[in-house]
C-alpha positions as CSV (number, residue, x, y, z in Angstrom):
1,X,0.0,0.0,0.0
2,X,1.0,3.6,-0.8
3,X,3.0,5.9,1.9
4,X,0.1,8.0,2.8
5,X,1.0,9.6,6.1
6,X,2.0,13.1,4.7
7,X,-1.4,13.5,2.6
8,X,-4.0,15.8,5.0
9,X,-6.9,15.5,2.2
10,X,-9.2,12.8,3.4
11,X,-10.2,12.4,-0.5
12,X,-6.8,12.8,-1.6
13,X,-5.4,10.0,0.6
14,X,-8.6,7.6,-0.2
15,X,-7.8,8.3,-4.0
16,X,-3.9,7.1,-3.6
17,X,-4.8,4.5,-1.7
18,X,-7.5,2.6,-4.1
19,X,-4.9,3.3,-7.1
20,X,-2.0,1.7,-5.2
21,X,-4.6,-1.0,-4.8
22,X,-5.3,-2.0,-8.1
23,X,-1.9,-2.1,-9.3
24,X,-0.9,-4.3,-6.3
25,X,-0.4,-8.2,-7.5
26,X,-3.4,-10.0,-6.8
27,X,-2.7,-12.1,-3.4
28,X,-2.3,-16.2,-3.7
29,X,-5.6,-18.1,-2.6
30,X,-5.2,-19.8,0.9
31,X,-3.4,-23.1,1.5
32,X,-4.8,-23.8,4.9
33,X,-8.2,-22.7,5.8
34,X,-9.2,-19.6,7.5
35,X,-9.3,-19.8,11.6
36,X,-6.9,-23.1,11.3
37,X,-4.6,-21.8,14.1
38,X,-7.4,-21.1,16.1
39,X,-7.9,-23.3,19.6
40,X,-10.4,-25.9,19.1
41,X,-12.9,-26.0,21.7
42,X,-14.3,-29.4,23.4
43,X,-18.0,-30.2,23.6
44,X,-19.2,-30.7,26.6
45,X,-21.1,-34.0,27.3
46,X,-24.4,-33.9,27.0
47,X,-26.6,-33.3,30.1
48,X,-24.0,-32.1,32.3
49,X,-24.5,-28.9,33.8
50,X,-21.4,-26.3,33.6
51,X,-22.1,-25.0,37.4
């Protein structure tokens, strides 16, 4: 994405940023699906009361 720090115009800086968007290389698709590092979480058995 474009240095856009020193640019004060709100419009300005929006237009900068969606050009240095589109000429950015497309990203690669995913190898591992999204959330994968994410903890798992048990199930608790069924008719067991946390409390």
């Amino acid at each position: 994405m474009a240095d856009t720090k020193k640019v004060a115009d709100k419009a300005e800086r929006k237009e900068l940023k969606r050009t240095a968007r589109k000429k950015a290389a497309p990203k690669a698709k995913r190898t591992t699906p999204r959330g994968a590092q994410k903890k798992k979480v048990k199930k608790l058995v069924r008719g067991q009361s946390k409390r």
